[in-house]
Z-matrix of the N, CA and C atoms (Angstrom, degrees):
N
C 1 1.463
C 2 1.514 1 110.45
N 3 1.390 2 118.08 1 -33.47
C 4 1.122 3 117.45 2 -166.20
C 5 1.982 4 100.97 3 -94.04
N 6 1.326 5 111.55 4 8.90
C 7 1.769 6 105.72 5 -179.84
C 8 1.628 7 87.96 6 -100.37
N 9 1.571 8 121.33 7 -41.64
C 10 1.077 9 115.83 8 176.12
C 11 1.620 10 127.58 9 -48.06
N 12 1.219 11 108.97 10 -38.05
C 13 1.564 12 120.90 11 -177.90
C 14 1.579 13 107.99 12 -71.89
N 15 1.442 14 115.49 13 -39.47
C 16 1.145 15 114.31 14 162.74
C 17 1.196 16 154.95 15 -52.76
N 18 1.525 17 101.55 16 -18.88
C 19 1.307 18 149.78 17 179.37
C 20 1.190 19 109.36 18 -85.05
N 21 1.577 20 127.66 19 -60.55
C 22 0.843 21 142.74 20 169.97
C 23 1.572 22 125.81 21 -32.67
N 24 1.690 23 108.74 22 -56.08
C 25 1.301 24 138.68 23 -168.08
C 26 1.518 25 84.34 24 -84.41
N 27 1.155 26 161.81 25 10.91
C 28 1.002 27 137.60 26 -174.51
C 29 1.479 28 108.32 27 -119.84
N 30 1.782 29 92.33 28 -36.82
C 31 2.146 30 119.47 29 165.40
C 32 1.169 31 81.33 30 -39.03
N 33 1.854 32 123.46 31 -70.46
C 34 1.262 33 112.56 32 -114.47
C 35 2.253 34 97.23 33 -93.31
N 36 1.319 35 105.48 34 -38.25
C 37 1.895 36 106.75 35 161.23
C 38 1.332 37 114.53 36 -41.82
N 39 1.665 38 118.04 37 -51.99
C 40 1.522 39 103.29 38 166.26
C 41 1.232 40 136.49 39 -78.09
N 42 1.316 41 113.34 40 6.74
C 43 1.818 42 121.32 41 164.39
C 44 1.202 43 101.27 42 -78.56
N 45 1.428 44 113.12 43 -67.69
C 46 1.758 45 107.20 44 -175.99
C 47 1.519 46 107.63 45 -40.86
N 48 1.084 47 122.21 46 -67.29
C 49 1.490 48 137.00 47 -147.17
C 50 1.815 49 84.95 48 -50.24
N 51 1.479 50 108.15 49 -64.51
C 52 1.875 51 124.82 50 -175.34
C 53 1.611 52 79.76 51 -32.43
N 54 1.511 53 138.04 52 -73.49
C 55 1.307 54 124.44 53 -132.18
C 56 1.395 55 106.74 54 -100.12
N 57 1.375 56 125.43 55 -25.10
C 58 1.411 57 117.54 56 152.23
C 59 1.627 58 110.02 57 -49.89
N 60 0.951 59 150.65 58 -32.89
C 61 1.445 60 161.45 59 179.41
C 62 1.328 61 88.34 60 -46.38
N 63 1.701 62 100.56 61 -86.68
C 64 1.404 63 122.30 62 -162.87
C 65 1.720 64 119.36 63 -28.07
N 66 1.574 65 98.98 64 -68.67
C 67 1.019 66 118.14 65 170.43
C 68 1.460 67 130.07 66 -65.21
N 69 1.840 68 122.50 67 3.55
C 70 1.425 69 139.35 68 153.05
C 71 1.836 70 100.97 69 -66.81
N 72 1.343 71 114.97 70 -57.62
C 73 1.162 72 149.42 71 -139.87
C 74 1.981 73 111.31 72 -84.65
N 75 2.045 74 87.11 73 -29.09
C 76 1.436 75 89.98 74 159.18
C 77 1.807 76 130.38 75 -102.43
N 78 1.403 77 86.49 76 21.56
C 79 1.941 78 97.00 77 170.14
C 80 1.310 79 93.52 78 -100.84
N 81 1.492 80 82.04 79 120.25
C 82 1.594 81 123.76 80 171.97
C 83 1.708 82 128.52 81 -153.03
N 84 0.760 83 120.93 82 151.47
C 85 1.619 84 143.44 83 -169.98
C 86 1.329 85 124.29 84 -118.60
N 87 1.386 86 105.72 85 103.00
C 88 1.811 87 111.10 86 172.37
C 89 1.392 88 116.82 87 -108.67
N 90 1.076 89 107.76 88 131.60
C 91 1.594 90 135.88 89 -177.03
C 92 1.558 91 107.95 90 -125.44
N 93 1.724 92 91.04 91 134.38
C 94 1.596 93 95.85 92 -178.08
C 95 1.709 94 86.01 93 -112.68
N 96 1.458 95 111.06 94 170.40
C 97 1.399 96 106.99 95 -176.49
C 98 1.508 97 108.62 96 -175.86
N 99 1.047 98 125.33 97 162.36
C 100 1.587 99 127.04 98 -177.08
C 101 1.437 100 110.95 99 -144.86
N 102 1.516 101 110.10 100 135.88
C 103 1.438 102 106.32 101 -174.02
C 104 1.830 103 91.31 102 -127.53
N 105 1.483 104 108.46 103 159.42
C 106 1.312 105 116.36 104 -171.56
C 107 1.467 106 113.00 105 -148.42
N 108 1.273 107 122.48 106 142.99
C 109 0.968 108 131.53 107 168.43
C 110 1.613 109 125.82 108 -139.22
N 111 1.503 110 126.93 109 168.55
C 112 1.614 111 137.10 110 -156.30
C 113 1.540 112 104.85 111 -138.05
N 114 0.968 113 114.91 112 136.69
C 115 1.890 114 109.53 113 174.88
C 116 1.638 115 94.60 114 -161.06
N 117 1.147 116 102.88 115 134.43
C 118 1.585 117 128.54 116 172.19
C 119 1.773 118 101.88 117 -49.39
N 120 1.444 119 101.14 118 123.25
C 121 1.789 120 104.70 119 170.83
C 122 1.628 121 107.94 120 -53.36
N 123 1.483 122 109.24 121 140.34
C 124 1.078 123 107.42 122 174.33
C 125 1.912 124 101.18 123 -122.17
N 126 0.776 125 101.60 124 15.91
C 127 1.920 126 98.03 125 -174.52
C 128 1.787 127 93.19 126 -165.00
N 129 1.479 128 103.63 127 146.57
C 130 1.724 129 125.59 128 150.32
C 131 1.272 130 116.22 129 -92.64
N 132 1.360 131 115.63 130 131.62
C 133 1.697 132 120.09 131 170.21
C 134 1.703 133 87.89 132 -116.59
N 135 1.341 134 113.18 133 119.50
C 136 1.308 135 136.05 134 167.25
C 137 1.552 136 113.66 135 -108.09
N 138 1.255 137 119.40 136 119.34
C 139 1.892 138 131.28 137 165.83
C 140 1.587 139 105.63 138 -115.37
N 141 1.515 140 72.10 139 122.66
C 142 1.675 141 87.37 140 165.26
C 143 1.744 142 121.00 141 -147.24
N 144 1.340 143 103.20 142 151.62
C 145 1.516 144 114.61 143 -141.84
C 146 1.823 145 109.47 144 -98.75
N 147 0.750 146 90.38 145 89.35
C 148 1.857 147 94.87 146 -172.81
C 149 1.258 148 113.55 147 -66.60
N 150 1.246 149 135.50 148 128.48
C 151 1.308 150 140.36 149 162.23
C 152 1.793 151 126.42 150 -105.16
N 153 1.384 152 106.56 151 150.60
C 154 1.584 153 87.86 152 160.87
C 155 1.933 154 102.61 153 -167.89
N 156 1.371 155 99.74 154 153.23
C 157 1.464 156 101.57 155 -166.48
C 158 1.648 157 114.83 156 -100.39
N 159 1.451 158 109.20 157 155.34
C 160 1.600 159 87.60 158 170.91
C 161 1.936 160 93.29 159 -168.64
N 162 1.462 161 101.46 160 174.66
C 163 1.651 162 85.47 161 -170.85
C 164 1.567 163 102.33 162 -99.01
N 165 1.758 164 140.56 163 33.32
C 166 0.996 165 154.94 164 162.01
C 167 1.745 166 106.88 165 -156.82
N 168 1.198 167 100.01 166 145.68
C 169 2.039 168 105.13 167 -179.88
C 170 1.384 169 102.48 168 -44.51
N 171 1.207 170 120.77 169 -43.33
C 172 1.430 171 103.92 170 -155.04
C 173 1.637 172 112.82 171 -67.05
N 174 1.355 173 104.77 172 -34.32
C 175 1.561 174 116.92 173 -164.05
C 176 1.770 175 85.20 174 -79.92
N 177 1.325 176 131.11 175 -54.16
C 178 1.593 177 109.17 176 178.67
C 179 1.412 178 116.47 177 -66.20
N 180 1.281 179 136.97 178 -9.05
C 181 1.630 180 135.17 179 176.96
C 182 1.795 181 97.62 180 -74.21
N 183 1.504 182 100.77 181 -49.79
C 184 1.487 183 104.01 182 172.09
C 185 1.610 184 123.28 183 -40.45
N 186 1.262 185 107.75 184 -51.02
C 187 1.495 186 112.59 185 173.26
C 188 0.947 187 125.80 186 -38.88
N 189 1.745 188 103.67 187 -73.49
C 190 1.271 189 126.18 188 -172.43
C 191 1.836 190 109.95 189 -48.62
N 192 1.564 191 115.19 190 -44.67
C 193 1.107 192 130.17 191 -168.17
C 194 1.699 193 98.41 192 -59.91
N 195 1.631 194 125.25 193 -53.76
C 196 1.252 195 124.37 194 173.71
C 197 1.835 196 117.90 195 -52.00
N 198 1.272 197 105.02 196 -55.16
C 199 1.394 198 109.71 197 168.47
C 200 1.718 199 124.77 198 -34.06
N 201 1.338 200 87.46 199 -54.20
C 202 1.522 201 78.16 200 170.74
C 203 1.682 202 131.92 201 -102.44
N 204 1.810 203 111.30 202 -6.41
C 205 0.842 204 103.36 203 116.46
C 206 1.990 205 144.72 204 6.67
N 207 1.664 206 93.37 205 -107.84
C 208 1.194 207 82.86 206 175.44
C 209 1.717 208 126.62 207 -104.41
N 210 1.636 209 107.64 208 44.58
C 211 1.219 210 128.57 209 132.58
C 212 1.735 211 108.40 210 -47.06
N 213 1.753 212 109.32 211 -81.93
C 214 1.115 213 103.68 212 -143.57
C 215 1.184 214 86.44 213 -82.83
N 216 1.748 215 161.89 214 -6.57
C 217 1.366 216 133.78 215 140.13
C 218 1.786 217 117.33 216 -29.47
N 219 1.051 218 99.66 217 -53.52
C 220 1.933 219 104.97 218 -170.29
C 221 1.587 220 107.40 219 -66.38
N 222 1.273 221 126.59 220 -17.97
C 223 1.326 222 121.04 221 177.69
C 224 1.946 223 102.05 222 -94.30
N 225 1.072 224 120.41 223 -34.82
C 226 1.247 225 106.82 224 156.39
C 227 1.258 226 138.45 225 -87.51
N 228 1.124 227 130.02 226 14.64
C 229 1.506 228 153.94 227 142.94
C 230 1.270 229 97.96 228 -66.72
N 231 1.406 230 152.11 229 -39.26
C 232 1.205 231 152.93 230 -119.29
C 233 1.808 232 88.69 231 -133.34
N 234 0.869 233 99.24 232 -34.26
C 235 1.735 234 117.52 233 176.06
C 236 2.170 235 96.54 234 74.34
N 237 1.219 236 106.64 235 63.30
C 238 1.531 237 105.17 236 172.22
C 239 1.339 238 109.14 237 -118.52
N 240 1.179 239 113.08 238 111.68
C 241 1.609 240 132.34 239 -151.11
C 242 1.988 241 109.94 240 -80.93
N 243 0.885 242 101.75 241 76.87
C 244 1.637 243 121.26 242 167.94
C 245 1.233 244 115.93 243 -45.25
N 246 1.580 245 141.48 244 107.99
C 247 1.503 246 126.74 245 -168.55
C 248 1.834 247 85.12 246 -93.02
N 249 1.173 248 124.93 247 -46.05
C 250 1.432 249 117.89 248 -176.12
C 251 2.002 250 118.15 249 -141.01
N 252 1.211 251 104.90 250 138.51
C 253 1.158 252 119.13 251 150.68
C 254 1.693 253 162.35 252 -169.72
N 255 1.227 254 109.38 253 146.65
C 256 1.267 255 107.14 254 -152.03
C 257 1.552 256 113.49 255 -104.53
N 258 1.326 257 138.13 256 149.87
C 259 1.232 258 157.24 257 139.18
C 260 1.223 259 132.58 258 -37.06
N 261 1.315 260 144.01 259 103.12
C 262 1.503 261 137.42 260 -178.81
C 263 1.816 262 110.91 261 -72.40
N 264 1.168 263 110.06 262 178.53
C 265 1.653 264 119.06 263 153.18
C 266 1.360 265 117.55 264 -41.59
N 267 1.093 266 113.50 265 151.15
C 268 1.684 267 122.20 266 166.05
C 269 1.552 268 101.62 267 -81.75
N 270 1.182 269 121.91 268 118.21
C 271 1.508 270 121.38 269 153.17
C 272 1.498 271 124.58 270 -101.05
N 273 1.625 272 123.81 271 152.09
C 274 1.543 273 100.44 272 -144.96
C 275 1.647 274 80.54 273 -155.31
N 276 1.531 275 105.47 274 112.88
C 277 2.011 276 104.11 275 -175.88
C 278 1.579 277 86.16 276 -119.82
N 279 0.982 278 123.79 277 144.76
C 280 1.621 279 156.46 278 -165.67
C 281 1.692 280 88.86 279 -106.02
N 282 1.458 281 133.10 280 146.20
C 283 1.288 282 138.48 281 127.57
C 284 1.324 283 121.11 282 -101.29
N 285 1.611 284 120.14 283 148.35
C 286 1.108 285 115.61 284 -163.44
C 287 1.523 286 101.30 285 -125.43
N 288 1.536 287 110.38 286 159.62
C 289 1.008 288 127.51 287 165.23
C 290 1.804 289 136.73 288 -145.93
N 291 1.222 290 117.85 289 178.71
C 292 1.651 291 83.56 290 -145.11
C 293 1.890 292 83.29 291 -119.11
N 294 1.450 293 78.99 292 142.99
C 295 2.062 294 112.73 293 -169.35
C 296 1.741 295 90.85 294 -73.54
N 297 1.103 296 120.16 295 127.89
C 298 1.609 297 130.50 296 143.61
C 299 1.468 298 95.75 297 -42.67
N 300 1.050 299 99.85 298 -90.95
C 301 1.673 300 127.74 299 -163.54
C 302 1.535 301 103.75 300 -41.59
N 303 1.057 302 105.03 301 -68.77
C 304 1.910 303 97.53 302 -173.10
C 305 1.496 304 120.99 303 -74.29
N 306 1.826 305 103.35 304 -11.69
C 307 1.245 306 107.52 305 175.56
C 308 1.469 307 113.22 306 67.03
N 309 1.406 308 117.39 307 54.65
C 310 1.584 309 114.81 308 -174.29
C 311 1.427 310 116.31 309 178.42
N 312 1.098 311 133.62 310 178.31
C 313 1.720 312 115.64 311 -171.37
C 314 1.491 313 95.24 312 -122.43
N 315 2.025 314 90.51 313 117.67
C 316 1.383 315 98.41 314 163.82
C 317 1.127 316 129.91 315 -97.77
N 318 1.712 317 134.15 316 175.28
C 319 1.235 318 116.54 317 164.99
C 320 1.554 319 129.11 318 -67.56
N 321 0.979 320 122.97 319 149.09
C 322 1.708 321 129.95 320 -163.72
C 323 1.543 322 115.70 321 -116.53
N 324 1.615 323 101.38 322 -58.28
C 325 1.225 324 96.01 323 162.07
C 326 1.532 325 105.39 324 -162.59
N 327 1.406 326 111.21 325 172.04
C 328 1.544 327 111.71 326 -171.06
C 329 1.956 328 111.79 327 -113.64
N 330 1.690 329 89.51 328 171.04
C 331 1.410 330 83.96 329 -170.12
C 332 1.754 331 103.21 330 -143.89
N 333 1.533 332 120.51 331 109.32
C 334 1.029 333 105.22 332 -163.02
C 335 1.543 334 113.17 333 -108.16
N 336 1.272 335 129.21 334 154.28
C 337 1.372 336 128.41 335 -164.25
C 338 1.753 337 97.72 336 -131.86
N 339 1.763 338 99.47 337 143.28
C 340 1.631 339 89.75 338 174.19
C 341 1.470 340 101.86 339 -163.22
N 342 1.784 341 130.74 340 118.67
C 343 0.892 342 137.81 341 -179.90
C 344 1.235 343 115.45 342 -59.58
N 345 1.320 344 118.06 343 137.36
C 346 1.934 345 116.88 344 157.27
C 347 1.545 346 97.10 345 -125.32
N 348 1.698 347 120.93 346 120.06
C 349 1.108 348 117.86 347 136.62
C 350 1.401 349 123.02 348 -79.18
N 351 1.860 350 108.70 349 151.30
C 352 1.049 351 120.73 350 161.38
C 353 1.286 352 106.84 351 -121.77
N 354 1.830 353 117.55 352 165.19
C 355 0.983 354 150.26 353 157.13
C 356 1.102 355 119.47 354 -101.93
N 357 1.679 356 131.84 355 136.50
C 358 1.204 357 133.57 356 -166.08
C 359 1.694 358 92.03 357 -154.15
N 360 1.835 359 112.53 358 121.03
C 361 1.107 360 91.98 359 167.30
C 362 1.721 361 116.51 360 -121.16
N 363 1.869 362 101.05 361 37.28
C 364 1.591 363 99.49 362 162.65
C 365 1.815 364 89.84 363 -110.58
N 366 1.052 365 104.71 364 86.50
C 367 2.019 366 103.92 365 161.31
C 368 0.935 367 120.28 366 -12.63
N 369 1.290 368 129.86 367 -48.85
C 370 1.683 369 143.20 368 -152.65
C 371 1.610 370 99.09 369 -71.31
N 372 1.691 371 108.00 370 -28.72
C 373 1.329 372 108.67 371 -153.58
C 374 1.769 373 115.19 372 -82.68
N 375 1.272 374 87.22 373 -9.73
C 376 1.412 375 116.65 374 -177.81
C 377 1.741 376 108.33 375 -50.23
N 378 1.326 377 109.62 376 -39.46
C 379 1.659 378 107.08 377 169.01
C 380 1.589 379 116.32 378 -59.06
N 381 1.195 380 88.14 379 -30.95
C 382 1.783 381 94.83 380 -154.19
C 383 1.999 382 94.64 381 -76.41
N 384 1.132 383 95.32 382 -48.21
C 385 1.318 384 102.45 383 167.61
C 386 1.556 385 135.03 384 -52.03
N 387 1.029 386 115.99 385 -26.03
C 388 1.560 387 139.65 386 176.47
C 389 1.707 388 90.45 387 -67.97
N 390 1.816 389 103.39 388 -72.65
C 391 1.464 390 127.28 389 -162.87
C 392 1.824 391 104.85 390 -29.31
N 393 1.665 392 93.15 391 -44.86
C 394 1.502 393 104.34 392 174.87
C 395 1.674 394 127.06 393 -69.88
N 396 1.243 395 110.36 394 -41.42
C 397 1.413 396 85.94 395 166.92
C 398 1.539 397 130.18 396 -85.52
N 399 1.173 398 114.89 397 -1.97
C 400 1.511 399 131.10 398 156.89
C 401 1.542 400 113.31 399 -34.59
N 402 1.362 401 100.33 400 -48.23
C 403 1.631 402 108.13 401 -159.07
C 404 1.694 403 97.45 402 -97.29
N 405 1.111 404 105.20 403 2.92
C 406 1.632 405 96.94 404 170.00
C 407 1.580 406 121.07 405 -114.51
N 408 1.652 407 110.82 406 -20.76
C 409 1.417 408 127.52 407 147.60
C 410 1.605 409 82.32 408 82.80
N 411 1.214 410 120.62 409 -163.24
C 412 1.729 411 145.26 410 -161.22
C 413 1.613 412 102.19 411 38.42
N 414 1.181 413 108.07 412 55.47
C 415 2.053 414 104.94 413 -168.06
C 416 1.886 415 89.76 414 -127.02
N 417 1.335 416 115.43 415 179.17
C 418 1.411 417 146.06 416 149.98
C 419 1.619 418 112.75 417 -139.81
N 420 1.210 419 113.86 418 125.26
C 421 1.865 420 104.00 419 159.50
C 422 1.008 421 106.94 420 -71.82
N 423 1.616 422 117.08 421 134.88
C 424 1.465 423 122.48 422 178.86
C 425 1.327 424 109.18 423 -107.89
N 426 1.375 425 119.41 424 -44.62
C 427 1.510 426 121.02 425 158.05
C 428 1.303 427 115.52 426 -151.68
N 429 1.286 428 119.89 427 158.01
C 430 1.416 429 123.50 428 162.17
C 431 1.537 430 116.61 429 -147.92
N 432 1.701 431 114.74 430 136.68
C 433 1.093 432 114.51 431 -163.92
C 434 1.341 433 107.15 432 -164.62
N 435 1.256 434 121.25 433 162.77
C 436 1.602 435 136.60 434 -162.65
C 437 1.358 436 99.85 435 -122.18
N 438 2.009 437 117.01 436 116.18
C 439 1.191 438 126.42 437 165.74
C 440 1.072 439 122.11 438 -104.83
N 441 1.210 440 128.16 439 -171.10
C 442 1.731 441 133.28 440 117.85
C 443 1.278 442 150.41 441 -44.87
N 444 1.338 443 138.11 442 139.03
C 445 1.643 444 111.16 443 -177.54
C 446 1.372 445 100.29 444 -69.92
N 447 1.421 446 128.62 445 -48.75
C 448 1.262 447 142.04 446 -156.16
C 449 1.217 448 97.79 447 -114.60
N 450 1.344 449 133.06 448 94.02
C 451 1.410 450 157.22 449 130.41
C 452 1.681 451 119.85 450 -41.36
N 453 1.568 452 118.16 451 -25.66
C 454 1.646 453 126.09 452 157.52
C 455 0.946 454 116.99 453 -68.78
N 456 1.357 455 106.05 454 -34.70
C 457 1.663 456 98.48 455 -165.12
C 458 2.042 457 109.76 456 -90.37
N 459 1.310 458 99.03 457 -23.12
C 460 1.233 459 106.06 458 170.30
C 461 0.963 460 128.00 459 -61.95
N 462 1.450 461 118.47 460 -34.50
C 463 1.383 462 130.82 461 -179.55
C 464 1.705 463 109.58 462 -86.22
N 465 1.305 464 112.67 463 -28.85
C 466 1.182 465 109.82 464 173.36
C 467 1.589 466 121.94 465 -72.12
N 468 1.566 467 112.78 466 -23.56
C 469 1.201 468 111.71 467 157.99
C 470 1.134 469 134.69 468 -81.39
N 471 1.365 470 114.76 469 2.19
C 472 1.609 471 123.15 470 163.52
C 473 1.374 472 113.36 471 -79.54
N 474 1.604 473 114.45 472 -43.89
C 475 1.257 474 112.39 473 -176.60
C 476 1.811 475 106.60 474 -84.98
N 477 1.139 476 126.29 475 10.10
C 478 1.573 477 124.98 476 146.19
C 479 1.539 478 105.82 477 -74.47
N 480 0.999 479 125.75 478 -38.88
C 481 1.889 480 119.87 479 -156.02
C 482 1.866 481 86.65 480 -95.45
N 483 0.926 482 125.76 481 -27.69
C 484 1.681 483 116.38 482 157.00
C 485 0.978 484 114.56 483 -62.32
N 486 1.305 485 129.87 484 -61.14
C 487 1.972 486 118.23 485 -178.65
C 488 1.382 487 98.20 486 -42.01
N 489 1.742 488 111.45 487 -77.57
C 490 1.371 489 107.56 488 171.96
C 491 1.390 490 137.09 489 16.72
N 492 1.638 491 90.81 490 -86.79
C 493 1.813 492 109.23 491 177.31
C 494 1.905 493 96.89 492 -67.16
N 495 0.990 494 123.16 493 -22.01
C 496 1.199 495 105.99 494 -153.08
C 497 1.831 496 108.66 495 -85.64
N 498 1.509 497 113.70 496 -31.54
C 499 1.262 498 135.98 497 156.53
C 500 1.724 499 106.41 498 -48.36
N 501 1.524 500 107.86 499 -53.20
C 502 1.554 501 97.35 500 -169.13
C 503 1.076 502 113.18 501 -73.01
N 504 1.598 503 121.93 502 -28.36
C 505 1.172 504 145.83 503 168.03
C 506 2.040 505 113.22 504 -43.30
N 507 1.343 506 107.87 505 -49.92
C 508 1.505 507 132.77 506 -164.85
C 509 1.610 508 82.84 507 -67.87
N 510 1.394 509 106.42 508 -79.16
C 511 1.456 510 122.14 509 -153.31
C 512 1.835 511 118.46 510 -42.37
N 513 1.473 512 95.44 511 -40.07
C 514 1.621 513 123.82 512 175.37
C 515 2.026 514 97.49 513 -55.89
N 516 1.277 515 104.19 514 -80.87
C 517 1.488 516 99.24 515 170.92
C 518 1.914 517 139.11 516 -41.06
N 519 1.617 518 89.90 517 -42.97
C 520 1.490 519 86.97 518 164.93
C 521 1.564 520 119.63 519 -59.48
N 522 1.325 521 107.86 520 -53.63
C 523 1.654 522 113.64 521 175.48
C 524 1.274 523 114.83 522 -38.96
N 525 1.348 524 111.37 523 -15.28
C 526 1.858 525 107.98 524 -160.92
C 527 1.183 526 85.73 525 -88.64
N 528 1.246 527 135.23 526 -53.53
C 529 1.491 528 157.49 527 -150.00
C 530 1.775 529 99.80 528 -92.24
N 531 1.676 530 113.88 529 22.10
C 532 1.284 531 105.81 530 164.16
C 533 1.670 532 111.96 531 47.46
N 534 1.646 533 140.17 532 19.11
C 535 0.974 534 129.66 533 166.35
C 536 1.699 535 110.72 534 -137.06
N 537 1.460 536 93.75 535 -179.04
C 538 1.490 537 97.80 536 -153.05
C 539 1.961 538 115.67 537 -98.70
N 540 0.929 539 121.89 538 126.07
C 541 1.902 540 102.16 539 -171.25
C 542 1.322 541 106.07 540 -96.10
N 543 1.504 542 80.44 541 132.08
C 544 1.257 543 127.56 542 -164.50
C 545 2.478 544 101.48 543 -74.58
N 546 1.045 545 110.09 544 166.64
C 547 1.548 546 110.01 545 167.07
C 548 1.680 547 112.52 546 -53.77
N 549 1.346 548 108.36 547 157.98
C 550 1.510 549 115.10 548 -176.77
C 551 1.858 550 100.45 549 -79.58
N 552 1.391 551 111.16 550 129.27
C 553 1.216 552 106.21 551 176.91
C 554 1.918 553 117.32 552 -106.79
N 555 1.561 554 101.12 553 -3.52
C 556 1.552 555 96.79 554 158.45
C 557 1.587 556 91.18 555 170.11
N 558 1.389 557 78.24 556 159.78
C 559 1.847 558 112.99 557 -172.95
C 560 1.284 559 114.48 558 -118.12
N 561 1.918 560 111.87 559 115.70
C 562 1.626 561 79.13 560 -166.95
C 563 2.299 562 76.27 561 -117.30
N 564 1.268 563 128.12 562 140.68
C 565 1.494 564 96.43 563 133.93
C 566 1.571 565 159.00 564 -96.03
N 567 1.304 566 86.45 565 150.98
C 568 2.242 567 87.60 566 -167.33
C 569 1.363 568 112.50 567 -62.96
N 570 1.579 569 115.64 568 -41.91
C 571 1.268 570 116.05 569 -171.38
C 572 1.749 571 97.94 570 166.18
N 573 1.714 572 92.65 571 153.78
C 574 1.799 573 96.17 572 -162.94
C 575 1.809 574 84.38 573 -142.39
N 576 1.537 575 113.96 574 178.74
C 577 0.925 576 122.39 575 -176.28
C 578 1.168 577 122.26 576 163.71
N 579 1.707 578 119.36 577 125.84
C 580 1.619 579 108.81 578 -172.43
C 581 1.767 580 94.42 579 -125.20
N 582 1.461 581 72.72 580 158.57
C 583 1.801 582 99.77 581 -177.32
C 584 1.701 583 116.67 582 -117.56
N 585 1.044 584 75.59 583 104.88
C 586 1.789 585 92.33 584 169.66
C 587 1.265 586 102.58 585 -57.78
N 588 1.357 587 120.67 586 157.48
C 589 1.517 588 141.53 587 158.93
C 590 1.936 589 115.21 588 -91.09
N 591 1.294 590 97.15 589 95.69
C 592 1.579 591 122.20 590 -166.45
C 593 1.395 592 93.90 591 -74.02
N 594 1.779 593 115.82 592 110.96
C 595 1.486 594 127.75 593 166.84
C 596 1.749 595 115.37 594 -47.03
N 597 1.510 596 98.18 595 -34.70
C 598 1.685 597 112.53 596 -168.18
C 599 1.197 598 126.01 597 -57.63
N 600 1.639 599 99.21 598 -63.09
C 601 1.288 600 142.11 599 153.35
C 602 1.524 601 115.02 600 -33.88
N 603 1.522 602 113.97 601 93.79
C 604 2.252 603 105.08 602 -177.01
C 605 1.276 604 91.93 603 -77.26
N 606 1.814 605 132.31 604 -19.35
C 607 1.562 606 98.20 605 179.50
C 608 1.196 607 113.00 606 -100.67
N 609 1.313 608 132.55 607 21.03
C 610 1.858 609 135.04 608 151.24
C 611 1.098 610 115.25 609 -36.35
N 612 1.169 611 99.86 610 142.18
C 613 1.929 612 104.00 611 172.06
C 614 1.364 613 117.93 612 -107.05
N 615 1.579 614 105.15 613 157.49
C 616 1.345 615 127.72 614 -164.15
C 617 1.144 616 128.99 615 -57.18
N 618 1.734 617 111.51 616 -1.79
C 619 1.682 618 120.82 617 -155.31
C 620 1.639 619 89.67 618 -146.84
N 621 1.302 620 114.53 619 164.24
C 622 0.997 621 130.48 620 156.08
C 623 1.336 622 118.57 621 -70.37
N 624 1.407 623 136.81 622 -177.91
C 625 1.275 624 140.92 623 -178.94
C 626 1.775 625 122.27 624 167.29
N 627 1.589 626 82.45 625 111.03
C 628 1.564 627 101.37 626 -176.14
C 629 1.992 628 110.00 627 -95.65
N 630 1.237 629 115.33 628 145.57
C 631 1.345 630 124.73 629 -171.63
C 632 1.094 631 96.27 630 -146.51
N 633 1.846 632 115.95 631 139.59
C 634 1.346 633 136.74 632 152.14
C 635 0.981 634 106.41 633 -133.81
N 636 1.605 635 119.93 634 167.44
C 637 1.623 636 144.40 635 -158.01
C 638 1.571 637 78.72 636 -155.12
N 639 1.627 638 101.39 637 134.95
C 640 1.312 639 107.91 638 160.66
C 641 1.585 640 119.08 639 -154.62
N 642 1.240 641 130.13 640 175.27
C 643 1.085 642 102.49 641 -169.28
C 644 1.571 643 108.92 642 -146.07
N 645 1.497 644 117.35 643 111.11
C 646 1.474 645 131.23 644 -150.44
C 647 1.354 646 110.73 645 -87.88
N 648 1.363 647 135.45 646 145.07
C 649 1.615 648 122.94 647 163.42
C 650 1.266 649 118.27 648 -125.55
N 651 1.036 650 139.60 649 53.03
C 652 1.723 651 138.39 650 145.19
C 653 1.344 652 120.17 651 2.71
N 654 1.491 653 109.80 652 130.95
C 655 1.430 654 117.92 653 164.81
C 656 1.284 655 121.65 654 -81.78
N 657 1.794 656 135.83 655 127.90
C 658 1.403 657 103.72 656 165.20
C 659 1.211 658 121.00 657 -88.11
N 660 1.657 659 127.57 658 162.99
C 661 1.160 660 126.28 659 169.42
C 662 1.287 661 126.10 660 -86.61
């Protein structure tokens, strides 16, 4: 009886001890927090929307294809130095009109549309570039705007200046709470996001700008 009791008392020291643990182990600290950062544009990404008409697709794909075409002849005539650009989908809208005879609305003629972004990383050149598709006409501006080359790395330095705040943030609260902070026990993020500087837009701003929200959990001691 008395090995049993011993036994017992020993179950019962390592339960407490297990749940004093536990309950050390569930002081913890969550902090939400946002870190931000600004960096001077170093490149333009310009889209623009080519069109061209014809009374079957093929003859308006043709258009459009010349149009921009001698788009990008006139910007190198112009000598405005393009580091990259790319071509969108063909999009292709039919107008219709309505058949006597078949009694129904056929197609009449077509209308084809086709993006080219560019990249430009002297900004300035961005007028000169506009100037050019002006003079070739069948266009829309679709956007134009001033980035970063490195959009990772920007964002990754936002989400450093969030831990950052988020530590100074932690440490400030534990102190209030008379205890001590403990190691970070996870990092999750909420959501990040950078902002180009929109040419379109007169109330855009002058800088780029990367943002994260993240959300920290500290142990206390």
């Amino acid at each position: 009886m008395k090995n049993v009791f011993r036994k017992g008392s020993v179950l019962i020291l390592g339960v407490l001890a297990f749940a004093q643990s536990a309950r050390a182990a569930e002081r913890t600290l969550t902090v939400l927090c946002e870190g931000s950062i600004e960096s001077r544009p170093e490149k333009a990404v310009v889209v623009l929307n080519f069109s061209g008409y014809g009374w079957n697709a093929a003859k308006a794909q043709a258009k459009a294809d010349e149009a921009i075409a001698a788009f990008l002849k006139k910007i190198s005539e112009n000598s405005v130095s393009v580091s990259s650009v790319a071509l969108a989908e063909i999009k292709f809208k039919p107008s219709y009109q309505f058949n006597r005879d078949l009694k129904t609305q056929v197609a009449s003629d077509f209308i084809v549309s086709r993006k080219v972004r560019l990249e430009l990383e002297n900004v300035p050149a961005v007028a000169k570039l506009l100037d050019a598709s002006l003079s070739i006409g069948s266009f829309a501006l679709d956007s134009a705007v001033l980035s970063v080359k490195d959009i990772k790395d920007l964002s990754r330095r936002a989400f450093e200046n969030a831990l950052e705040e988020g530590k100074l943030k932690a440490e400030a609260m534990a102190r209030a709470f008379g205890a001590k902070l403990g190691p970070i026990l996870s990092v999750e993020e909420v959501s990040g996001a950078v902002q180009d500087t929109d040419l379109i837009d007169e109330a855009g701003s002058s800088t780029v700008k990367a943002t994260v929200k993240i959300r920290i959990i500290f142990q206390i001691l």
